[in-house]
N, C-alpha and C positions, 0 to 999 in steps of 0.2 A: 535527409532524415536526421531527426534529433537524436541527442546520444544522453545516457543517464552514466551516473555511478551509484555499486551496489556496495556497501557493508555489509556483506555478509556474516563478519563477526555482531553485527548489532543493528536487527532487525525494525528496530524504532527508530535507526538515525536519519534526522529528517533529511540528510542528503539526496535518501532517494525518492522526493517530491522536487527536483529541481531538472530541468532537462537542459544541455546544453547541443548550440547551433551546429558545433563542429565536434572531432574525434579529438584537435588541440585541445580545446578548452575544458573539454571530458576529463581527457588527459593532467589536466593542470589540478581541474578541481580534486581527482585522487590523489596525485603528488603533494597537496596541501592536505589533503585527509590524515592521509600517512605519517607528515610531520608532526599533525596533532594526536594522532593514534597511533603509533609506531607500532603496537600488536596485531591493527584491522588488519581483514584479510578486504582488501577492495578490488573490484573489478568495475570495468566500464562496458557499455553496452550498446548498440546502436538499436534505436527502436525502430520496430519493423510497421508495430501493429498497435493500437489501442483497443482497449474495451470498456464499455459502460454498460450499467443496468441501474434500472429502475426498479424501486417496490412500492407497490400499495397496499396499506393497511386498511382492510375494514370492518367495521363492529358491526353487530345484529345484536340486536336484545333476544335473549332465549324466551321461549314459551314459557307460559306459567305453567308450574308442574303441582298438584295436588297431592300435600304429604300423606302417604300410605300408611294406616292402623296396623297397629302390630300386634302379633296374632296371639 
């Protein structure tokens, strides 16, 4: 199973788009996090599970609606 590391201090760091093969290398890539972020809170993580979805968007043209005389 692949392993991630999370910054939980910052929620957009692209860290957590990288998956690594082993718990070492997990391991290294937070140790190098930390050196450049000395405040992050990091943790590593082993992935169990993925998930994906899909969406489809689709348009309809609404009906013609005939403007109402006001009274």
């Amino acid at each position: 199973m692949p392993y991630i590391v999370v910054n939980t201090s910052n929620a957009f760091d692209p860290i957590h788009q990288t998956e690594y093969a082993t718990e070492e290398l997990a391991d290294t890539a937070a140790r190098n996090l930390l050196k450049a972020q000395p405040a992050a809170i990091v943790r590593t993580a082993q992935v169990l599970k993925r998930y994906t979805a899909e969406v489809t968007v689709t348009v309809d043209e609404p009906e013609s609606v005939e403007p109402m005389e006001e009274a």
